[in-house]
C-alpha positions as CSV (number, residue, x, y, z in Angstrom):
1,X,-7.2,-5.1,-10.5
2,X,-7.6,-8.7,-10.1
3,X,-10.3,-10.6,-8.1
4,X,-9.5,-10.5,-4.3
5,X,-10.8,-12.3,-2.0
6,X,-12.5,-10.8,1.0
7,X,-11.4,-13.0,3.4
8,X,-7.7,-12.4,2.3
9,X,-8.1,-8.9,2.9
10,X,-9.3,-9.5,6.2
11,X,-5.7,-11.2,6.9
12,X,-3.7,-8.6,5.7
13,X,-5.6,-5.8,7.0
14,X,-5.8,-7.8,10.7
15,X,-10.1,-6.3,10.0
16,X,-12.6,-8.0,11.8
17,X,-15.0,-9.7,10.2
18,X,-18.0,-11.8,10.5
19,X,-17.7,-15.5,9.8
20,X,-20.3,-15.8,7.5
21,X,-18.8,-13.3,5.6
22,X,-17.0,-14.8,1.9
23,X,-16.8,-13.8,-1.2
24,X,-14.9,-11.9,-3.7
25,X,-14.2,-7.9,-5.0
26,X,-12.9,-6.7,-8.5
27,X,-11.7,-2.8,-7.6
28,X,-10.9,-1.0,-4.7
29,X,-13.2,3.0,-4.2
30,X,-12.2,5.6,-1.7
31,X,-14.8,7.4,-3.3
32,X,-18.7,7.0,-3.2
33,X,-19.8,8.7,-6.2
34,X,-16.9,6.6,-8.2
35,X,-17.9,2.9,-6.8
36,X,-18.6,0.4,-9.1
37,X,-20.4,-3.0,-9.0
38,X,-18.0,-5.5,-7.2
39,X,-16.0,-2.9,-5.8
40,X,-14.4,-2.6,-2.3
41,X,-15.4,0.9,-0.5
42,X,-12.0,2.0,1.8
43,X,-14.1,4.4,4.2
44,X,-11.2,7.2,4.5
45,X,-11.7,10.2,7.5
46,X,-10.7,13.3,5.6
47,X,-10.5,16.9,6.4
48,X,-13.5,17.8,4.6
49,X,-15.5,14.7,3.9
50,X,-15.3,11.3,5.8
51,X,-16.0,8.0,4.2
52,X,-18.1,6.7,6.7
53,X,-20.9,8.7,5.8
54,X,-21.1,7.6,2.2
55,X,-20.9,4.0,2.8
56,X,-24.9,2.9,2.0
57,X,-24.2,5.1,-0.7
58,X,-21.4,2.4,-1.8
59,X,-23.8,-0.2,-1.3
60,X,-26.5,1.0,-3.7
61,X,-23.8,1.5,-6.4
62,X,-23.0,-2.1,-6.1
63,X,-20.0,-2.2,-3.5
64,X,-19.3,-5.9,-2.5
65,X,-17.4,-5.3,0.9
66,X,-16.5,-1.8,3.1
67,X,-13.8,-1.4,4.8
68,X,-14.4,0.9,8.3
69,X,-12.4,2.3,11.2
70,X,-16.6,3.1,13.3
71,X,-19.4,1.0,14.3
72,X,-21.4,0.6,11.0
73,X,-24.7,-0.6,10.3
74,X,-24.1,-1.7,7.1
75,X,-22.8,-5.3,6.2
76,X,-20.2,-6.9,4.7
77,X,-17.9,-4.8,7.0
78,X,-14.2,-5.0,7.4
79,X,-13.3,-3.4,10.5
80,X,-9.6,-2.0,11.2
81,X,-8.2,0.4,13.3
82,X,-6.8,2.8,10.4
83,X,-8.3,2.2,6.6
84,X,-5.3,4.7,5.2
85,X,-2.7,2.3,6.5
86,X,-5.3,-1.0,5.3
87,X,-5.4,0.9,1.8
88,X,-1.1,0.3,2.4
89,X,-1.4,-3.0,3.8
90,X,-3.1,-4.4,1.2
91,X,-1.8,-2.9,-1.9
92,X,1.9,-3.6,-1.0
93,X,0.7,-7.0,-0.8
94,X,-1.3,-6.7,-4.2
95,X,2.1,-5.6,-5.5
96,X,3.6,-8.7,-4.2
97,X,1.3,-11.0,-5.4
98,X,0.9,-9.7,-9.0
99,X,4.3,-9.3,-9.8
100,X,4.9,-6.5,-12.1
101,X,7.9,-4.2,-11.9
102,X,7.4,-0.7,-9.8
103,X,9.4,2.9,-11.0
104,X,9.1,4.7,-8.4
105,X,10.1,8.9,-8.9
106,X,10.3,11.3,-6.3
107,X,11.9,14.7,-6.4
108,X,11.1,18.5,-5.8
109,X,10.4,18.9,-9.6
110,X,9.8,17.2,-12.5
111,X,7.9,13.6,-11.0
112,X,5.3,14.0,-13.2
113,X,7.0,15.0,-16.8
114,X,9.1,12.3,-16.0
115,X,7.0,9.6,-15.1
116,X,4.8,11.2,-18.2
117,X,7.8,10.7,-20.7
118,X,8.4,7.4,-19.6
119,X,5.0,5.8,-19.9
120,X,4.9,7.0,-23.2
121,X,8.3,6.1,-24.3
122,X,7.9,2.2,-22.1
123,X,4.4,1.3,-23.0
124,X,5.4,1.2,-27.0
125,X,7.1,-1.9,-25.8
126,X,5.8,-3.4,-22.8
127,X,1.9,-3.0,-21.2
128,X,2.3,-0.4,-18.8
129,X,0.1,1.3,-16.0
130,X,0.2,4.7,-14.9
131,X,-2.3,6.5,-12.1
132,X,-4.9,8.8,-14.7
133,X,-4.5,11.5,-12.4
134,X,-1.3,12.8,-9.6
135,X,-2.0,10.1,-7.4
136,X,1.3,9.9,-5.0
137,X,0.1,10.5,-1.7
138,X,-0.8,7.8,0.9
139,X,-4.2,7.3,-0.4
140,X,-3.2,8.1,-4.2
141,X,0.1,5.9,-4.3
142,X,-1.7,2.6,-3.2
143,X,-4.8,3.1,-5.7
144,X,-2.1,3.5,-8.4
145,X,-0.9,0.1,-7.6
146,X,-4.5,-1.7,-7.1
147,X,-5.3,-0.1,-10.7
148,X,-3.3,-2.3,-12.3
149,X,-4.4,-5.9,-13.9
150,X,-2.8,-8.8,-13.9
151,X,-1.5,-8.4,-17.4
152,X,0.6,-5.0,-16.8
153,X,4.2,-5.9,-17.0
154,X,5.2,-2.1,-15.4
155,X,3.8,0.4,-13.3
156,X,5.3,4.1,-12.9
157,X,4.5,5.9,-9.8
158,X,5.1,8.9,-7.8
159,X,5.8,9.5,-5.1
160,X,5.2,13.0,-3.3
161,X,6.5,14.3,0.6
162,X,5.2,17.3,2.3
163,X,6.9,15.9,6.0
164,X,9.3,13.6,7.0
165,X,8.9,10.2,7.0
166,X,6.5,10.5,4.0
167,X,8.3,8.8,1.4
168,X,9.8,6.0,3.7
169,X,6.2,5.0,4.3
170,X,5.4,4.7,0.7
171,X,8.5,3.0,-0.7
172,X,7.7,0.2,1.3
173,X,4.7,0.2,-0.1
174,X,5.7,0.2,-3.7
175,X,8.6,-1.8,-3.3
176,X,10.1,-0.2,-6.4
177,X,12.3,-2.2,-8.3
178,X,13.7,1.1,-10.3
179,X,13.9,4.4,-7.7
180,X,14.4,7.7,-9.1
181,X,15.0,11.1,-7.9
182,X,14.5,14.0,-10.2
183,X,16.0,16.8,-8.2
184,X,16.2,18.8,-4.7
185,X,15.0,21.8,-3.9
186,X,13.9,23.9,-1.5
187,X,10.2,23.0,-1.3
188,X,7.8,22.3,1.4
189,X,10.0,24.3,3.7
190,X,7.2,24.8,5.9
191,X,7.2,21.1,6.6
192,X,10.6,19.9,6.5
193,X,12.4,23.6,7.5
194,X,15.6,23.2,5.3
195,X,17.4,21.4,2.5
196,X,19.8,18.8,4.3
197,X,16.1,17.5,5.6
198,X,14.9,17.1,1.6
199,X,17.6,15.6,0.6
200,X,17.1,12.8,3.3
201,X,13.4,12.4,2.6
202,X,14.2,12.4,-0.9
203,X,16.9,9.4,-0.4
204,X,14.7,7.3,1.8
205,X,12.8,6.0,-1.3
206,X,15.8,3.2,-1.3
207,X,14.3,2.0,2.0
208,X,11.8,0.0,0.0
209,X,13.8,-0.9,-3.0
210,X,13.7,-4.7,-3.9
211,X,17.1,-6.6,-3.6
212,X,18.5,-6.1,-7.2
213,X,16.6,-2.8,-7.3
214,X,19.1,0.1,-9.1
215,X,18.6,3.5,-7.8
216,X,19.0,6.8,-10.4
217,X,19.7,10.2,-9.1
218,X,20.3,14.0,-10.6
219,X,24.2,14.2,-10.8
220,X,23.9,18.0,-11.0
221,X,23.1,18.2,-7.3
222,X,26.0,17.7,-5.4
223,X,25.0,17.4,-2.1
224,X,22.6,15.0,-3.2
225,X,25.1,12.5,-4.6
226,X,27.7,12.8,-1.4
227,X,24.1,12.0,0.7
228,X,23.7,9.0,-1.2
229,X,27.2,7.3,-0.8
230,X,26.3,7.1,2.8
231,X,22.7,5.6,2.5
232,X,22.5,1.8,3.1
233,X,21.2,0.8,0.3
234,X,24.4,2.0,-1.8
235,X,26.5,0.7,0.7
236,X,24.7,-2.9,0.3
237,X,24.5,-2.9,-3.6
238,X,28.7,-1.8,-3.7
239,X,29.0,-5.4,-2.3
240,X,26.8,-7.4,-5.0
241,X,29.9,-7.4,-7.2
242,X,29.7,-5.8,-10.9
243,X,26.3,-5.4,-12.5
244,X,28.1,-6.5,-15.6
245,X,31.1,-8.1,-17.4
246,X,34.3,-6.1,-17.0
247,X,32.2,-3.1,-15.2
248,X,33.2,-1.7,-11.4
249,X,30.1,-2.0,-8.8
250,X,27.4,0.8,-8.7
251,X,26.2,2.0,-6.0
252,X,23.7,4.1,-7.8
253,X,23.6,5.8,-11.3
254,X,23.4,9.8,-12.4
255,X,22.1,11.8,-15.0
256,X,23.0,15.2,-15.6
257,X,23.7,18.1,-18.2
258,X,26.4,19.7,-15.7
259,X,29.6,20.9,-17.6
260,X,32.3,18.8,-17.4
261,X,30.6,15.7,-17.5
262,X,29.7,13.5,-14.6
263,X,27.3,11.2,-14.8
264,X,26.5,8.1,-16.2
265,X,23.7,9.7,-18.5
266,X,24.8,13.2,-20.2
267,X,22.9,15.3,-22.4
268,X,25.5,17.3,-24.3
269,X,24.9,20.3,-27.0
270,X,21.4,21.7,-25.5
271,X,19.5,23.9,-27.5
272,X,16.1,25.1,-26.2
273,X,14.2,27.3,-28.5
274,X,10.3,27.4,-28.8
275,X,8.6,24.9,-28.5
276,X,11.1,21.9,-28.0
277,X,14.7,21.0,-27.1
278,X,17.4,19.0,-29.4
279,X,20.7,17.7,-27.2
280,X,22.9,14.6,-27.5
281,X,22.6,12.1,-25.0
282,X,25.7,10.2,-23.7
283,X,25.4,6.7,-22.4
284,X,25.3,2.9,-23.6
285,X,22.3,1.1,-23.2
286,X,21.6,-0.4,-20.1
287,X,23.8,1.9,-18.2
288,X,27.6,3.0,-18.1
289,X,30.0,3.3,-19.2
290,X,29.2,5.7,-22.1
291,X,29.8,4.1,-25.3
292,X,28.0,6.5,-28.3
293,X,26.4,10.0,-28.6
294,X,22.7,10.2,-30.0
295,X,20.8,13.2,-31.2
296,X,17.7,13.7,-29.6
297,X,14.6,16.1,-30.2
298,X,12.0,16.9,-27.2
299,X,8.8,19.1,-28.2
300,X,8.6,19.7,-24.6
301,X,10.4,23.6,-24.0
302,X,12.9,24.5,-21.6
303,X,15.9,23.0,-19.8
304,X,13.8,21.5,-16.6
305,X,12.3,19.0,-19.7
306,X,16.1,18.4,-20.7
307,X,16.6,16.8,-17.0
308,X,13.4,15.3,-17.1
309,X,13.9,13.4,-20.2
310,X,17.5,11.8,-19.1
311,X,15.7,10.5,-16.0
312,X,13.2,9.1,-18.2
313,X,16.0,7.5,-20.4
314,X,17.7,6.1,-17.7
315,X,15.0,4.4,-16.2
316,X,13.8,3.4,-20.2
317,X,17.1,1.6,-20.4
318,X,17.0,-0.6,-17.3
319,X,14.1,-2.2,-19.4
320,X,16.5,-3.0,-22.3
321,X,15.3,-0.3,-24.7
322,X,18.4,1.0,-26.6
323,X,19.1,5.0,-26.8
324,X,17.6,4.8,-30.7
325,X,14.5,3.3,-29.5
326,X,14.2,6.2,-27.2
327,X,15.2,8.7,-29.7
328,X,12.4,8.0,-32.1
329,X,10.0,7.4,-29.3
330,X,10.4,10.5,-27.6
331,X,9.7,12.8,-30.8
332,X,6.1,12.1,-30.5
333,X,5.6,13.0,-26.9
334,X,2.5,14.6,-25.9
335,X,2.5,17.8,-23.7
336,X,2.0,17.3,-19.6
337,X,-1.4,19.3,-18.9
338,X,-0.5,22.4,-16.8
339,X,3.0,21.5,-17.1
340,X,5.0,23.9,-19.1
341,X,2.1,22.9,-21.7
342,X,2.5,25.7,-24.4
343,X,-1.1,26.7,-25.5
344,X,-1.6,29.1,-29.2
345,X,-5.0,30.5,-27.8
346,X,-5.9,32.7,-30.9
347,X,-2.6,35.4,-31.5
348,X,-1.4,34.8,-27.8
349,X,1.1,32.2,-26.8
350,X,0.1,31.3,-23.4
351,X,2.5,28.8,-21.2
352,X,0.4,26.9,-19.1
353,X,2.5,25.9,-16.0
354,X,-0.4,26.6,-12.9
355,X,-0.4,23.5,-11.7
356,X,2.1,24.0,-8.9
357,X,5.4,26.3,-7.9
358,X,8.0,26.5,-6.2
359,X,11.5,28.6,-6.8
360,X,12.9,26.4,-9.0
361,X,10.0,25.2,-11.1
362,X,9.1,29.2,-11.1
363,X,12.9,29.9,-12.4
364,X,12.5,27.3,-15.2
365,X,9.2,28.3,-16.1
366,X,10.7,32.3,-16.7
367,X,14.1,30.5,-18.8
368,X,11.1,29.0,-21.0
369,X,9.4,32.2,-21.3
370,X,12.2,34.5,-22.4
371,X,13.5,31.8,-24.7
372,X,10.4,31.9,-26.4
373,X,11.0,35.1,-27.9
374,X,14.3,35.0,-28.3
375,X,14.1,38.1,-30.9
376,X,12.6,40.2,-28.6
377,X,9.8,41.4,-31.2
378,X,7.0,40.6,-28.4
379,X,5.6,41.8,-25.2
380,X,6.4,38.8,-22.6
381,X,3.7,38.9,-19.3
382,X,3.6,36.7,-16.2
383,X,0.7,36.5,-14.5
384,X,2.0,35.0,-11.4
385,X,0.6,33.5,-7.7
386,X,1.8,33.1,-4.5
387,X,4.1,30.0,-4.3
388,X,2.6,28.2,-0.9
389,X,4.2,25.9,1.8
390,X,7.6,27.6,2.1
391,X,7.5,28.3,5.5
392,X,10.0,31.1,6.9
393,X,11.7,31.8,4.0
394,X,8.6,32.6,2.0
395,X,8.6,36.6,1.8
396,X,12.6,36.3,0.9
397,X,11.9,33.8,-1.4
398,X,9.0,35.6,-3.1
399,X,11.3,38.7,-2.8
400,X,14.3,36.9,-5.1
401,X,11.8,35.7,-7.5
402,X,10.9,39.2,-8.4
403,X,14.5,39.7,-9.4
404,X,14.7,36.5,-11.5
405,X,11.3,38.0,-13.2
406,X,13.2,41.0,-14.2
407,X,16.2,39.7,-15.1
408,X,13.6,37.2,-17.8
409,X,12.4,40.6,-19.1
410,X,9.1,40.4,-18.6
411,X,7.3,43.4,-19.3
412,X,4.2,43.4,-17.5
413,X,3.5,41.3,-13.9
414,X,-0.1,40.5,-13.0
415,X,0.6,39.2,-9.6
416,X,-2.1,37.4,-7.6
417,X,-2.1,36.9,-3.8
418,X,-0.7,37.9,-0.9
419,X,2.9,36.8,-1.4
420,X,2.9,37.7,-5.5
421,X,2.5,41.3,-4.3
422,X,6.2,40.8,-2.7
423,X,7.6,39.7,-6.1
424,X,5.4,42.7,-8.0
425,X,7.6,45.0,-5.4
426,X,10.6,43.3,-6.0
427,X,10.3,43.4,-9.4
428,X,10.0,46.9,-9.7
429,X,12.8,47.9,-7.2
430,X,14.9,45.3,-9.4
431,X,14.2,47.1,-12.9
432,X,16.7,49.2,-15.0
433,X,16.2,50.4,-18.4
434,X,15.5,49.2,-21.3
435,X,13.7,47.0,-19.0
436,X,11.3,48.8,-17.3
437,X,8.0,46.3,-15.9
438,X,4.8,47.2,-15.6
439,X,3.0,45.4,-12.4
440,X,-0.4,45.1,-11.0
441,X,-1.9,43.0,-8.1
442,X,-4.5,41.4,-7.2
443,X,-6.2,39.7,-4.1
444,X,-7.4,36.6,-5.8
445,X,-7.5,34.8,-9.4
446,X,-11.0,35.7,-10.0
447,X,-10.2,39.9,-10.0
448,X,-7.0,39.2,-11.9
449,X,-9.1,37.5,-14.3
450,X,-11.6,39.9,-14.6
451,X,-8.6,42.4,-15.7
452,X,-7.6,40.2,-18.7
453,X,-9.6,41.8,-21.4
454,X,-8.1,45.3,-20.7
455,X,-4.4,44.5,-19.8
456,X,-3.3,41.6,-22.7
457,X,-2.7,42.3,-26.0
458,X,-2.6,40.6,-29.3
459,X,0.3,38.7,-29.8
460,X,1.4,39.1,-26.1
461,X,4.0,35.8,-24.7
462,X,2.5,35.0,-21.5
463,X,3.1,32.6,-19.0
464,X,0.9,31.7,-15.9
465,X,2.3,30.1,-13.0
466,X,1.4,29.8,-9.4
467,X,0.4,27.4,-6.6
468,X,-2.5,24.9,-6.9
469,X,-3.9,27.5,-4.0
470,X,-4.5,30.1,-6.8
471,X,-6.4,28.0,-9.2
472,X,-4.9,30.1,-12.0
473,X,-6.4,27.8,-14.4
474,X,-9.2,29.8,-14.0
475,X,-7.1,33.0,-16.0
476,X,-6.2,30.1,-18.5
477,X,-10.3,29.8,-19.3
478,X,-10.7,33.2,-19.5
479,X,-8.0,33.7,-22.2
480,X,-9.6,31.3,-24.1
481,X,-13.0,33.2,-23.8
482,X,-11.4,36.4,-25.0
483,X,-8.8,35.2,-27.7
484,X,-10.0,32.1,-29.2
């Protein structure tokens, strides 16, 4: 970030702070083993650790300033009533004063491909920013912005919801000039209790758009679309007049790969096989209507990555890229880590996709999986965790997935957790011939593990999937240990 003044922090964050106190700070550190020399240390109150009792830590790494919701010893102090909401204040202000774009992408699925996608399609052609890690909570969304320098032209961020309200308060943060929404799903019931309350969390990222902002949503989701005729922000941009020459007014645009076609970006022609996906892409640069139809290749498997790379090329072309540049960008883009991220770990293909679930990312992952072996010459196995935060409907939803599991043809289940035992029961109430599955639970990832070497086999298809609760990395590592 650039040099910030500490008094001028003291303004926006209304902090107390002792006259004699001046000077300047480089970064900004919610963490004490991370700060650097010249760096601001946000004491944050967390469940497990609170900041407040790191900050002489800070100090003797170098920190130039604190800022603290207690009575501190230690000096220079900033004093506010909440430092989550002064991490806010001030980086939506940073934001303001720097100046560079903000894409902003929400959505049950998908946020981080996207955003993945288009950093690596966007930075071959401007300097772009985008948090190292999945920062896109209160404390994550505003250290994305504050990581980027004066020179960064874009930033890409996400933004993540597990309540209501959630995303409201971090658009107006951001202050996105580009919104997107990937998809809706039913995720984080236990927090919002049903979909017509996601959809409306999802839409309230246009609360914070900037006046000439352009919001992009998944066409495919009907529901979703009729919601967003009624926000205000579509209302308000149907009355700036046409975005171009001899266009109608926009409200919003859509992507999609819905048959017949209906939005503004359409993939037609999708193929997913292996290890990537070709389709056509419909659209004219910078937007509708759709002028020509461009091949495109994605190594990134299954149909989710389809949606996720039409976001990405709609928000690429409200930068002025042109559907070729994309085209040949997109070729070369790297795998997401945990992320459908396809893994050849000695004669196993492995599908790495622990990093989270839900229904929907858990349906996509299975589409990937059979599609993988298409011929059928290989055994297909799904070792498989509880998928968390679903609230009432999570045994019936963990019951369904069992179905779906069959229905992929995998052939043996290794289901971990309390809730993957559902599915395993599901699964085998669900299974006819030629299909028959073979299932085995286990309380936690560490037993499961510890039952790799005797249930897979050489050349076994397997993917691994499950809540960031069941750490099923862990059976990643240990497949390595035994087939590499």
């Amino acid at each position: 970030m650039k040099e910030f003044s500490i008094e001028a922090l003291a303004r926006i964050a209304r902090a107390e702070l002792a006259k004699n106190i001046s000077g300047f700070f480089t970064g900004v550190s919610t963490d004490s083993r991370t700060t650097k020399a010249g760096d601001c240390f946000f004491a944050i109150a967390g469940d497990n650790f609170d900041g407040h009792d790191y900050i002489a830590d800070a100090f003797a790494r170098g920190a130039a300033c604190a800022v603290v919701s207690k009575d501190v010893e230690h000096r220079p102090i900033l004093k506010v009533n909440d430092t989550v909401r002064a991490l806010g204040d001030f980086a939506r202000e940073y934001r303001r004063q720097v100046g560079f774009k903000v894409v902003a992408i929400t959505g049950s699925v998908g946020k981080t491909t996207t955003r993945q996608i288009v950093y690596h399609i966007l930075s071959q052609h401007y300097s772009v920013f985008q948090a190292p890690k999945n920062f896109n909570n209160d404390i994550g969304l505003p250290l994305t912005l504050l990581g980027a320098e004066p020179k960064d032209q874009i930033v890409i961020a996400e933004l993540g919801s597990n309540y209501p309200g959630e995303i409201a308060y971090l658009t107006r943060i951001a202050l996105p000039d580009v919104a997107v929404i990937t998809s809706v799903y039913p995720t984080h019931l236990a927090g919002f209790g049903d979909m017509q309350t996601i959809i409306q969390e999802k839409l309230s990222i246009s609360d914070g758009l900037q006046p000439d902002g352009v919001l992009i949503i998944n066409a495919d989701f009907d529901q979703l679309v009729s919601a967003c005729r009624g926000i205000p922000f579509c209302k308000k941009i149907a009355k700036r007049g046409p975005r171009a020459k001899g266009r109608d007014p926009a409200a919003f645009y859509t992507f999609g790969k819905s048959e017949p076609p209906k939005a503004d970006y359409q993939a037609r022609n999708i193929t997913c096989a292996g290890f990537g996906s070709s389709f056509t892409i419909d659209s004219a640069e910078g937007g509708p209507p759709r002028a020509k139809s461009t091949q495109v290749y994605l190594p990134l498997a299954g149909p989710g990555n389809v949606e996720n790379a039409l976001a990405a090329w709609a928000i690429c072309s409200q930068f002025g890229l042109t559907i070729d540049d994309f085209a040949q960008a997109v070729k070369t883009q790297p795998s997401v880590s945990m992320r459908a991220e396809l893994l050849q770990i000695g004669t196993l293909t492995v599908l790495n996709d622990c990093y989270n679930a839900n229904p929907a990312s858990m349906k996509n992952a299975l589409d990937i999986l059979t599609n993988l072996d298409s011929a059928g010459k290989h055994r297909l196995v799904f070792i498989c965790g509880d998928m968390a935060e679903l609230g009432q409907q999570t045994e019936h939803l963990h019951a369904e997935l069992g179905a779906s599991i069959t229905k992929a043809r995998v052939q043996l289940l290794m289901a971990v957790g309390e809730f993957a035992k559902i599915t395993a029961e599901a699964a085998k109430r669900s299974a006819v011939r030629p299909w028959r599955i073979q299932t085995k639970c286990f309380d936690d990832t560490l037993s499961a593990c510890n039952n790799l070497k005797d249930s897979i086999k050489d050349y076994d298809i397997i993917l691994v999937k499950g809540s960031r609760t069941a750490k099923l990395e862990m059976a990643v590592e240990r497949l390595k240990e035994l087939f590499s």
